[in-house]
TORKOL-4160 file (C-alpha; in steps of 0.2 Angstrom, whole numbers, padded with zeros to 4 digits, m for minus):
268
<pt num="1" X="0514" Y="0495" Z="0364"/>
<pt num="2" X="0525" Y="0496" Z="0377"/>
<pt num="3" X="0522" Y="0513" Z="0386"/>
<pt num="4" X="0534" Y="0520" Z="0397"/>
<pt num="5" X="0522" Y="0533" Z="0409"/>
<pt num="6" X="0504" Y="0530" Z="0413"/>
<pt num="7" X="0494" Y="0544" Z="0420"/>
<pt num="8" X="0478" Y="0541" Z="0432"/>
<pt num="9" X="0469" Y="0557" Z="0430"/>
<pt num="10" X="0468" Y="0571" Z="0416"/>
<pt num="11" X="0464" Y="0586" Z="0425"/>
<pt num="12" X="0474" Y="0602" Z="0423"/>
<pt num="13" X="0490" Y="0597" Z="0434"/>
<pt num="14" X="0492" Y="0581" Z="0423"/>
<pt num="15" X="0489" Y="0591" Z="0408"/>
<pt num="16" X="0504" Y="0603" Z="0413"/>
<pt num="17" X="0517" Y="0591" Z="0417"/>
<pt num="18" X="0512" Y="0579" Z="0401"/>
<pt num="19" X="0513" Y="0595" Z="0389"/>
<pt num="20" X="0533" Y="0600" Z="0396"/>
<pt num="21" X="0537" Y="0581" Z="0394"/>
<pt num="22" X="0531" Y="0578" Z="0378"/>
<pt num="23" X="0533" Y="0598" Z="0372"/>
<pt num="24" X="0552" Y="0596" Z="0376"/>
<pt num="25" X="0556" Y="0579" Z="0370"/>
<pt num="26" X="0560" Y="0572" Z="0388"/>
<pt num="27" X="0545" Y="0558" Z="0382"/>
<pt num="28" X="0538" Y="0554" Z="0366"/>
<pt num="29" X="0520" Y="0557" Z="0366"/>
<pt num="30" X="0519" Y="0537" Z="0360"/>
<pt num="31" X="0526" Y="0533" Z="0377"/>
<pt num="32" X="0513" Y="0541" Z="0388"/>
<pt num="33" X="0496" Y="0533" Z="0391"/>
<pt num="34" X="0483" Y="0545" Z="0399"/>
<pt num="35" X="0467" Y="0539" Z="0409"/>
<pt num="36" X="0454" Y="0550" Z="0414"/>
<pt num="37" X="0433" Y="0546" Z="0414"/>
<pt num="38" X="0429" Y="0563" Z="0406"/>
<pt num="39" X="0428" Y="0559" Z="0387"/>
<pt num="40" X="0431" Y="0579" Z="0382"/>
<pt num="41" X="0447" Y="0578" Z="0392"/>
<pt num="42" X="0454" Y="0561" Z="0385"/>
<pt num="43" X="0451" Y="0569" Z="0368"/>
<pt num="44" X="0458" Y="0586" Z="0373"/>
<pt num="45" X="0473" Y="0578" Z="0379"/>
<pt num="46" X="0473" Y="0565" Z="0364"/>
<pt num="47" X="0472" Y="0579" Z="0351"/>
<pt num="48" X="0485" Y="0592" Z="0359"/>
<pt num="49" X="0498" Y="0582" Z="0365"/>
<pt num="50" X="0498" Y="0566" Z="0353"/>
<pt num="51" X="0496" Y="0555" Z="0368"/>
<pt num="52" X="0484" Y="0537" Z="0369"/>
<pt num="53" X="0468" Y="0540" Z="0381"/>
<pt num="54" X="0459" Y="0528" Z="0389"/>
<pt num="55" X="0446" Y="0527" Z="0399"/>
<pt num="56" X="0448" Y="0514" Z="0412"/>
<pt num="57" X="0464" Y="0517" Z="0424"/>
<pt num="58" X="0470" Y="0495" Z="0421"/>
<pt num="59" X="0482" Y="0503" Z="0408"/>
<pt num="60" X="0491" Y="0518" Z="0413"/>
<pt num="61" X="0493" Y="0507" Z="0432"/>
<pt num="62" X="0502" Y="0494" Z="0423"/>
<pt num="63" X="0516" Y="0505" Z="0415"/>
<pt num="64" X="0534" Y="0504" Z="0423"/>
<pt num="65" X="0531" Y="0524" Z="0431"/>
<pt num="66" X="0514" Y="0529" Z="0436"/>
<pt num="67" X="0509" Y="0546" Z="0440"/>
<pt num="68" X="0496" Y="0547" Z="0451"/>
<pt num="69" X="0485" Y="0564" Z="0445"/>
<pt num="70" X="0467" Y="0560" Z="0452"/>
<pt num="71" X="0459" Y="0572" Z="0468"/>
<pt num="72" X="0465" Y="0568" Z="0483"/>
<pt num="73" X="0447" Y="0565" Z="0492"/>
<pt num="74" X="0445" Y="0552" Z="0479"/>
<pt num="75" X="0463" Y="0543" Z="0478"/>
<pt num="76" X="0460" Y="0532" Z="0490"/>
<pt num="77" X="0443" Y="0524" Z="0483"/>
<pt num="78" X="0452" Y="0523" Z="0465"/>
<pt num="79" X="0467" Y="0515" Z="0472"/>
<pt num="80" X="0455" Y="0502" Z="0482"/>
<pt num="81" X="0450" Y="0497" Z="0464"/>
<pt num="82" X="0465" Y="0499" Z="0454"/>
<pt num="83" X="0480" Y="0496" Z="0465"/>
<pt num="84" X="0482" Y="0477" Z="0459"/>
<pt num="85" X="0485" Y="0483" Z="0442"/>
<pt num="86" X="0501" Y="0492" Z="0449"/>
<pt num="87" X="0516" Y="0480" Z="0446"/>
<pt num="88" X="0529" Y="0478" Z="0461"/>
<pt num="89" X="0542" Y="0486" Z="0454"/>
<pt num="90" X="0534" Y="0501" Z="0448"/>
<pt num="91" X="0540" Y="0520" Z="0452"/>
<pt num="92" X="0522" Y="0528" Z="0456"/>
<pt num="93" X="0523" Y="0547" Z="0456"/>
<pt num="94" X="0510" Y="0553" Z="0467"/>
<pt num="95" X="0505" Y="0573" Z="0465"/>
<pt num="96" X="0491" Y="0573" Z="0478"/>
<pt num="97" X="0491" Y="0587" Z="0491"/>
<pt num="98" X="0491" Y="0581" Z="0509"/>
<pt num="99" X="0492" Y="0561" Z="0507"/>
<pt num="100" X="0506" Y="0555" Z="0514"/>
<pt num="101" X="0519" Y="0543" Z="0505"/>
<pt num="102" X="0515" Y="0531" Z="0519"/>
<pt num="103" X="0494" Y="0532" Z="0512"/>
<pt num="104" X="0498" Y="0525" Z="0497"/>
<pt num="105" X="0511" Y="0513" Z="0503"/>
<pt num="106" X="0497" Y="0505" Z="0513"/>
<pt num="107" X="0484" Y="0505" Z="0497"/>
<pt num="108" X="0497" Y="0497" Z="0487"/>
<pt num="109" X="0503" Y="0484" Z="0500"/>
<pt num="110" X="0519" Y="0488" Z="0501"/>
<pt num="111" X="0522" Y="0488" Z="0481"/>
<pt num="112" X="0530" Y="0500" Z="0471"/>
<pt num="113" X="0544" Y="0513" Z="0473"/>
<pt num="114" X="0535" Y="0530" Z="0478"/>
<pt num="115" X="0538" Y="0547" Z="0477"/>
<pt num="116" X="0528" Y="0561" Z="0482"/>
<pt num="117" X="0528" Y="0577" Z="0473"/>
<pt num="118" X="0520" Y="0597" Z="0477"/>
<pt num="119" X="0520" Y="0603" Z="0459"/>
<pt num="120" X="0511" Y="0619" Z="0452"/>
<pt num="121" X="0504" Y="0625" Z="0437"/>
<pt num="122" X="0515" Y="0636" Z="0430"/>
<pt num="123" X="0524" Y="0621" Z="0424"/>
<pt num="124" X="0514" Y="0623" Z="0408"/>
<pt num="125" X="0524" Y="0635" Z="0402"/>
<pt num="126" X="0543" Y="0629" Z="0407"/>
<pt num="127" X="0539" Y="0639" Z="0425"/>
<pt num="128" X="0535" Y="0626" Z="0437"/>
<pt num="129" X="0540" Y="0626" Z="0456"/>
<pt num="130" X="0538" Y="0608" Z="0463"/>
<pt num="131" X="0547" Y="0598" Z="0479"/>
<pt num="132" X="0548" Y="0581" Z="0479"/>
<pt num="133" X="0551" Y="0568" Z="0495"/>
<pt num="134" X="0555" Y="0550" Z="0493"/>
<pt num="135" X="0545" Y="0537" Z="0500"/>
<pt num="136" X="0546" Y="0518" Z="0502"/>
<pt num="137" X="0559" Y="0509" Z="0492"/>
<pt num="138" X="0560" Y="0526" Z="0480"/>
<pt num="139" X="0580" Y="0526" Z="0475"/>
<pt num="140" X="0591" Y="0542" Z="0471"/>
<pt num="141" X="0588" Y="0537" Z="0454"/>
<pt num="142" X="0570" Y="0538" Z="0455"/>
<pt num="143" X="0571" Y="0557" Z="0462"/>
<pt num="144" X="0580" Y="0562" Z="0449"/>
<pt num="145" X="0570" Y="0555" Z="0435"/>
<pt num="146" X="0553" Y="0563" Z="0445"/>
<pt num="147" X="0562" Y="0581" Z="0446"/>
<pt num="148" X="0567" Y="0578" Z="0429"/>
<pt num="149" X="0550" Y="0577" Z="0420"/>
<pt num="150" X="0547" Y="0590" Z="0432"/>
<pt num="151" X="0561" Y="0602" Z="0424"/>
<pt num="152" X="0560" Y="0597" Z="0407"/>
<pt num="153" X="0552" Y="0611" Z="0402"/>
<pt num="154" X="0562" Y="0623" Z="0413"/>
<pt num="155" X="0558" Y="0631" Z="0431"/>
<pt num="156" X="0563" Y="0625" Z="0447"/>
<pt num="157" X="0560" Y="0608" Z="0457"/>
<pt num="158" X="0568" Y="0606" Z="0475"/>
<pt num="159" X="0569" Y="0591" Z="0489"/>
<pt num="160" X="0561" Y="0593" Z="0503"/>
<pt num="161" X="0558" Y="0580" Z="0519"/>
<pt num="162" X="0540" Y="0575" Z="0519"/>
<pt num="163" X="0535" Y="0583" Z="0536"/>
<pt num="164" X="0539" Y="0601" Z="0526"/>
<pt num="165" X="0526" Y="0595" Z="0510"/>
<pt num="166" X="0512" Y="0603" Z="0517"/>
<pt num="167" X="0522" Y="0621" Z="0518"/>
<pt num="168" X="0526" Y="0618" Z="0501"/>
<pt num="169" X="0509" Y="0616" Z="0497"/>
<pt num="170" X="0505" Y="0633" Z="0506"/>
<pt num="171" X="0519" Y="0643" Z="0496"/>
<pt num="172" X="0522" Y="0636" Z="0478"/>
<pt num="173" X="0510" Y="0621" Z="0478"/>
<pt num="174" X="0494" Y="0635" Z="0478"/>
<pt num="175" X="0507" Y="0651" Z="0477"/>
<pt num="176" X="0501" Y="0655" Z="0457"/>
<pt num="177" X="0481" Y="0658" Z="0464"/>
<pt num="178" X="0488" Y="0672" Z="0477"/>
<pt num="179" X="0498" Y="0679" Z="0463"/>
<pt num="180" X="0482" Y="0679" Z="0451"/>
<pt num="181" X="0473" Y="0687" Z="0464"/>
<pt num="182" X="0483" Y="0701" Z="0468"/>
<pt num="183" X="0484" Y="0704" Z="0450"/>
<pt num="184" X="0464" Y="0705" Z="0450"/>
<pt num="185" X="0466" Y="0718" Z="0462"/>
<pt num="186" X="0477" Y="0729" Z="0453"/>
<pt num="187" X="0469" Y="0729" Z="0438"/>
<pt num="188" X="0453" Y="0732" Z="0446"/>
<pt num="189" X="0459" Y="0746" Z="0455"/>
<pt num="190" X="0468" Y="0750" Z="0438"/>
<pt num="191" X="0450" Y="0754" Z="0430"/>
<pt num="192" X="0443" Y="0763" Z="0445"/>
<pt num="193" X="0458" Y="0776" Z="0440"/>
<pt num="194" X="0452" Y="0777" Z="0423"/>
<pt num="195" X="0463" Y="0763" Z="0415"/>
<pt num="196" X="0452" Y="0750" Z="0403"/>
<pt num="197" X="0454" Y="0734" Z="0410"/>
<pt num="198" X="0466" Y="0727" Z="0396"/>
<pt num="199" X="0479" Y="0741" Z="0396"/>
<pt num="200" X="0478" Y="0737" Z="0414"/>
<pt num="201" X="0480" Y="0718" Z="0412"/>
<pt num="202" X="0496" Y="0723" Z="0402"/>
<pt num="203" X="0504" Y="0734" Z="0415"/>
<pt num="204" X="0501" Y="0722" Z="0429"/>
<pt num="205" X="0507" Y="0708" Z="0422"/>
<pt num="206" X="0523" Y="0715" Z="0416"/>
<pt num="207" X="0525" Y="0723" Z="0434"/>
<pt num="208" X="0523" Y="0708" Z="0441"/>
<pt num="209" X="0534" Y="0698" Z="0429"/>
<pt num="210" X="0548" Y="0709" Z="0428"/>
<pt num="211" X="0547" Y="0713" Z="0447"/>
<pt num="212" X="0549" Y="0692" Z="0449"/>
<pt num="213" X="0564" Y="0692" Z="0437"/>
<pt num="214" X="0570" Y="0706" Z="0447"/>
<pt num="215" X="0570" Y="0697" Z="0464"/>
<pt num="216" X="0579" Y="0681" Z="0454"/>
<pt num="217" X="0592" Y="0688" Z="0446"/>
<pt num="218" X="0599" Y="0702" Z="0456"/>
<pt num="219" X="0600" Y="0688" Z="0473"/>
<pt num="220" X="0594" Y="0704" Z="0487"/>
<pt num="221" X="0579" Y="0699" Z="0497"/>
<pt num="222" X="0562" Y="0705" Z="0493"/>
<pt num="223" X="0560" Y="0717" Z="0508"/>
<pt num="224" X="0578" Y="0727" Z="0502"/>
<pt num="225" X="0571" Y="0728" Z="0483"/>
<pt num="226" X="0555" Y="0733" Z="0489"/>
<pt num="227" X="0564" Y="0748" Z="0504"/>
<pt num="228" X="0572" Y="0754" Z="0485"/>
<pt num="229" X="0555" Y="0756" Z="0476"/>
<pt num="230" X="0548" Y="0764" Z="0493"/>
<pt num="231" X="0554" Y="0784" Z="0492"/>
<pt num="232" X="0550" Y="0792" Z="0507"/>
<pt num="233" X="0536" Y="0801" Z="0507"/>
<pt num="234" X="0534" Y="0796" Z="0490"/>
<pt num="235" X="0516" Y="0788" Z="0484"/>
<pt num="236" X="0524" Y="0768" Z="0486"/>
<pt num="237" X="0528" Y="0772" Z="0504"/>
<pt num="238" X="0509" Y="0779" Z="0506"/>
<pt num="239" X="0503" Y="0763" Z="0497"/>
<pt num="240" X="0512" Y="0752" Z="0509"/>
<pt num="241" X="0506" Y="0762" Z="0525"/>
<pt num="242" X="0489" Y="0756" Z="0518"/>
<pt num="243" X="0493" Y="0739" Z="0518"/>
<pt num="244" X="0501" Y="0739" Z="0534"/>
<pt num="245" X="0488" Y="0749" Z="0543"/>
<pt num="246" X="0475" Y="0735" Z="0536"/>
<pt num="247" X="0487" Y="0720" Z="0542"/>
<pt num="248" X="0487" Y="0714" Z="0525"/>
<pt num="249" X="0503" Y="0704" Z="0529"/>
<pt num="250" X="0498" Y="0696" Z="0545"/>
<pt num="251" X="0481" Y="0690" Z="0532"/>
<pt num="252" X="0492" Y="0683" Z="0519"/>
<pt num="253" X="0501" Y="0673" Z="0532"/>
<pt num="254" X="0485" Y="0667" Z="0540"/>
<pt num="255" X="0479" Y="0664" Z="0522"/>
<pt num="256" X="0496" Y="0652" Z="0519"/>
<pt num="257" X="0492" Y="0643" Z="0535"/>
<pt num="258" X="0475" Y="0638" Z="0532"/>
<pt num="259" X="0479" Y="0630" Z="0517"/>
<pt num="260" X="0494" Y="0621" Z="0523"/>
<pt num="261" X="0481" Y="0618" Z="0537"/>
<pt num="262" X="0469" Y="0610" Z="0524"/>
<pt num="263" X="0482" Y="0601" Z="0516"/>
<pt num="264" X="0488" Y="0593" Z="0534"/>
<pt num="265" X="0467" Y="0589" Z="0534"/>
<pt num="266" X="0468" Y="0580" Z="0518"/>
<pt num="267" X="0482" Y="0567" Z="0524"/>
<pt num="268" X="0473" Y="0566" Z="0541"/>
């Protein structure tokens, strides 16, 4: 079997961009070929996508594109063992936060065509955000193959230089974990009002989602839609006094800074 992705690493990232690909036709499923050392994830992957799962990575490294899905703290150790398997003219995908395309051009000793990608998780269900940058030797041709199986499923994948991957990181790369947190906060506050926790659940989430829709479609800026919800004296205009009186801005931007901080760390 000839197979034309391999993928080092099954975690939930992988898992996500695998299911587009093979969900929307952009790969066959008898194309891919999965390694990961967890057994339940190689059969969860196995049994929901149709894909071939291995256990050892020599596979999936010798495949034509190699998507690089491991942990970033343990990248390099895996690639120290399994970067011979990777053949010279290979496009390797690398969805790592903060390691640099210039990292894995040293592991792999100057082999391979590499691209580095920010994606997030959304892309599970045709929503992704991701940036790509090219690295060493990556062509035009591999960009838009990588933004490609990034879009297949639908959402959004833009191209970024590399110095600006770690604010990507900071905004889209982690963005859906400060979206699920603010919707734990409304529905908790939702229950202390008297609401029951999944009638709360409903109207948050269909706040939140239509409120996003609204921000795309209608092209004004987020502080102008949110100057038209805000009536004077109204009780949004006493909600956001709150906020601002507890500097809940200046946090989240402190918040998206330490993580592109961390994600600078990672490369270091």
């Amino acid at each position: 079997m000839e197979y034309e992705l391999g993928v080092i690493g099954g975690g939930n990232m992988a898992e996500a961009i695998l299911g587009a690909a093979v969900r929307s036709g952009f790969l066959s499923a008898e194309k891919i070929v999965a390694a990961d050392p967890t057994a339940a994830r190689r059969e969860k992957l196995a049994n929901e996508l149709g894909i071939t799962c291995v256990e050892t990575n020599d596979a999936p490294a010798g495949c034509p594109r190699v998507l690089l899905a491991v942990k970033p703290q343990v990248m390099g150790d895996m690639l120290d063992t399994d970067a011979k398997h990777i053949r010279d003219d290979a496009l390797v995908i690398s969805i790592a936060a903060g390691l640099s395309t210039a990292f894995f051009d040293g592991k792999l000793a100057g082999r391979g065509r590499i691209v580095r990608v920010m994606p997030n998780t959304p892309l599970l269900v045709g929503q992704g955000a991701s940036a790509v940058c090219a690295g060493p030797r990556a062509t035009k041709d591999d960009l838009a193959w990588t933004r490609n199986l990034l879009t297949c499923g639908g959402g959004l994948s833009v191209e970024v230089d590399e110095k600006l991957m770690d604010a990507v990181t900071c905004v889209s790369g982690s963005g859906p974990a400060y979206f699920f947190y603010l919707i734990e906060a409304m529905v908790q506050a939702g229950v202390n009002e008297g609401l029951t926790s999944a009638t709360a659940l409903q109207l948050a989430t269909q706040t939140c989602a239509g409120a996003a829709k609204l921000l795309a479609e209608t092209g004004e800026g987020p502080a102008d839609l949110r100057r038209r919800v805000t009536s004077p004296g109204g009780t949004t205009q006493r909600a956001v006094e709150t906020l601002d009186a507890g500097g809940v801005k200046d946090k989240i931007i402190a918040a998206l800074r330490a993580c592109a901080d961390r994600s600078r760390e990672l490369g270091a």
